[in-house]
C-alpha positions as CSV (number, residue, x, y, z in Angstrom):
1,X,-1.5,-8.4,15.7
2,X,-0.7,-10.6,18.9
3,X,1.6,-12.4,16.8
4,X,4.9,-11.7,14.4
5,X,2.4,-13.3,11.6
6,X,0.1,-10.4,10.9
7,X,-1.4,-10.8,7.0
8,X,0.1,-11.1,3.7
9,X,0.6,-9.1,0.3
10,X,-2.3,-9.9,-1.9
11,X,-1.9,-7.5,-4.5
12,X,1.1,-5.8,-5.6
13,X,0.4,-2.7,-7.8
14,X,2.5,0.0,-9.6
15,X,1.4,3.4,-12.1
16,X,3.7,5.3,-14.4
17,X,1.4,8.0,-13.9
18,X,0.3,9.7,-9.8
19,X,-3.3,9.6,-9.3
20,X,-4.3,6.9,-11.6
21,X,-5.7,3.2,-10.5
22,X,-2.7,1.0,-10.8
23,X,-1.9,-2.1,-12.8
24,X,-1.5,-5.6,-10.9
25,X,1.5,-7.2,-10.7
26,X,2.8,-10.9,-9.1
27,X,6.5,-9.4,-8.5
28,X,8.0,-6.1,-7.4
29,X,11.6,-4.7,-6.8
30,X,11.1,-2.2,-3.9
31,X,14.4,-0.4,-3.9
32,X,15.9,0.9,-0.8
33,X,14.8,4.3,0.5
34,X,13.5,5.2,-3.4
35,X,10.5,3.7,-3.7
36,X,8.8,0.4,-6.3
37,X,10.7,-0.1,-9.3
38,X,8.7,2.1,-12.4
39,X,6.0,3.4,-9.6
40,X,5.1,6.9,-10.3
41,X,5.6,7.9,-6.8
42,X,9.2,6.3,-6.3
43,X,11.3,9.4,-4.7
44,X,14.1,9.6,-2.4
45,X,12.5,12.6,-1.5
46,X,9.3,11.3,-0.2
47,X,8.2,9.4,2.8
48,X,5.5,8.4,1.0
49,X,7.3,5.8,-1.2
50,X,5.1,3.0,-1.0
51,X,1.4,3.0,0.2
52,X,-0.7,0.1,1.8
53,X,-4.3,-0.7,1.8
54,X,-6.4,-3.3,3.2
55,X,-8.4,-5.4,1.0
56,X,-11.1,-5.0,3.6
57,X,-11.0,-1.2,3.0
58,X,-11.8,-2.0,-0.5
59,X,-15.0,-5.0,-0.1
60,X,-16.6,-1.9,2.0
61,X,-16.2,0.4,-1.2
62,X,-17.8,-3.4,-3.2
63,X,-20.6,-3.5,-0.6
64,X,-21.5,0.3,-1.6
65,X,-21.9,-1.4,-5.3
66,X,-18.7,0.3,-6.5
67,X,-16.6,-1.6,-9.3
68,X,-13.4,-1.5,-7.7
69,X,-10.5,-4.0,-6.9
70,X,-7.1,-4.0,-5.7
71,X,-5.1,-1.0,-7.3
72,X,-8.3,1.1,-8.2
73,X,-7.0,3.2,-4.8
74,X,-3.9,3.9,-6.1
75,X,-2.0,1.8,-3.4
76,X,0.9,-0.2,-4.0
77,X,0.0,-3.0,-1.8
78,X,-3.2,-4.2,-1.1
79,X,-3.0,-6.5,2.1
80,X,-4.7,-9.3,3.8
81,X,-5.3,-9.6,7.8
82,X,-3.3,-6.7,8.8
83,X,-5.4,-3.6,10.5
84,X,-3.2,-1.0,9.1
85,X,-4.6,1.7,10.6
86,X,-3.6,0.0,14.2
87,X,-0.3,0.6,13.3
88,X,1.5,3.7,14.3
89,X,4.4,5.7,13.0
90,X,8.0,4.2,12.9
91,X,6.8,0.7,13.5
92,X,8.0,-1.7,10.6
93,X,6.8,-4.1,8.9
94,X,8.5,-7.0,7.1
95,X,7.2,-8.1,4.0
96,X,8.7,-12.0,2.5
97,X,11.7,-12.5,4.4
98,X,13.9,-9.3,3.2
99,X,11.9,-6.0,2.3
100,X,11.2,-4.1,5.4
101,X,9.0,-0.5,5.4
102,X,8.8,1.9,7.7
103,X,5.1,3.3,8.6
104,X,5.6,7.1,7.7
105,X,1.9,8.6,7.6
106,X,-1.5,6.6,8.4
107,X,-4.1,8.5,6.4
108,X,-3.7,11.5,4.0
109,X,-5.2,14.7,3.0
110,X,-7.0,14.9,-0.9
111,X,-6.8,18.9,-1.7
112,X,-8.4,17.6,-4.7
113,X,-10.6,15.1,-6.2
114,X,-8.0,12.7,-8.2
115,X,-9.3,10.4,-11.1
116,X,-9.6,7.5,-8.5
117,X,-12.3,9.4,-6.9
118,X,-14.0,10.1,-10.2
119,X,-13.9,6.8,-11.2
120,X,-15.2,4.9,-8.1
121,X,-17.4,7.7,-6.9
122,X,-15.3,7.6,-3.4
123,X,-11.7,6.7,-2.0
124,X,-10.8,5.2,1.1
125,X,-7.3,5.9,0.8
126,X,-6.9,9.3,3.2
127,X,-9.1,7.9,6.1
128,X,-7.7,4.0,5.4
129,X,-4.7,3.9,3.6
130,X,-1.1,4.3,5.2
131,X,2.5,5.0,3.9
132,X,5.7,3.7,4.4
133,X,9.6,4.4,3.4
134,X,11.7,1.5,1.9
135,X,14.3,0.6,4.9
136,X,15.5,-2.3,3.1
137,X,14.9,-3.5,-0.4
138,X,14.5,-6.7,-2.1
139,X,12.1,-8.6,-4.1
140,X,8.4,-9.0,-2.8
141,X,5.9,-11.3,-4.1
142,X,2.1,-11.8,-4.4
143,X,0.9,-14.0,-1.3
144,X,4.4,-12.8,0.8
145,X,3.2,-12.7,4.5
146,X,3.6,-9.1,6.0
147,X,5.0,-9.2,9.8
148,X,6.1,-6.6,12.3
149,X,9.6,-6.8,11.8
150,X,11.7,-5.8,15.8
């Protein structure tokens, strides 16, 4: 992450329902301190309203012979060349040239096994993932690169 261009969205994903895999989309309205439009887990009162997980994170559940793909984790964006879990809290990232997120948690805690566990035998989201607020909204694409936005 030497430079502003750190990896790009490859994957943009969204549930109606918390704890499910999500469903793949090419667009996505990320609304201002509320969260993905129709995104089970858009809240003013979360910091958690959109989640992020490396598309590395996921080959290493592939290599294990699992049959997962971007969304099976639940996240809302699956990235590209970023090392999420390098980034720490507050810093912000700027994703196409007008959405920018604020890193809220790296990591979670699972009190219980969700269906995404059940499902793929195993979820890298709590050691892997990370979460992030909505600072500004916009439009975000498939294939938008994801900077640190200063």
């Amino acid at each position: 992450m030497e430079n502003n261009n750190c990896g790009k969205v490859v994957n943009l994903c969204i549930s109606r329902k918390k704890g499910t895999p999500k469903t793949r989309k090419d667009i996505g309205r990320f609304i201002e301190n509320y969260g993905i439009e129709m995104d089970a887990h858009a809240s003013s009162d979360s910091h958690r309203q959109v989640s992020l997980l490396g598309i590395e994170s996921i080959a290493k559940m592939q290599a294990l012979g699992l049959n997962v793909r971007g969304g099976s984790f639940a996240e809302n964006i699956t990235t590209k060349g970023i090392e999420l879990l390098a980034l720490k809290i507050g810093e912000r990232l700027l994703i196409g040239n007008e959405v920018i997120l604020e890193i809220t948690q790296i990591g979670k805690e699972c009190h219980t096994k969700c269906a995404i566990f059940y499902k793929a035998g195993d979820c890298v989201m709590p050691k892997e993932g990370i979460f992030a607020k909505i600072v500004k909204g916009g439009i975000v694409n498939k294939n938008d690169p994801i900077t640190l936005h200063r």
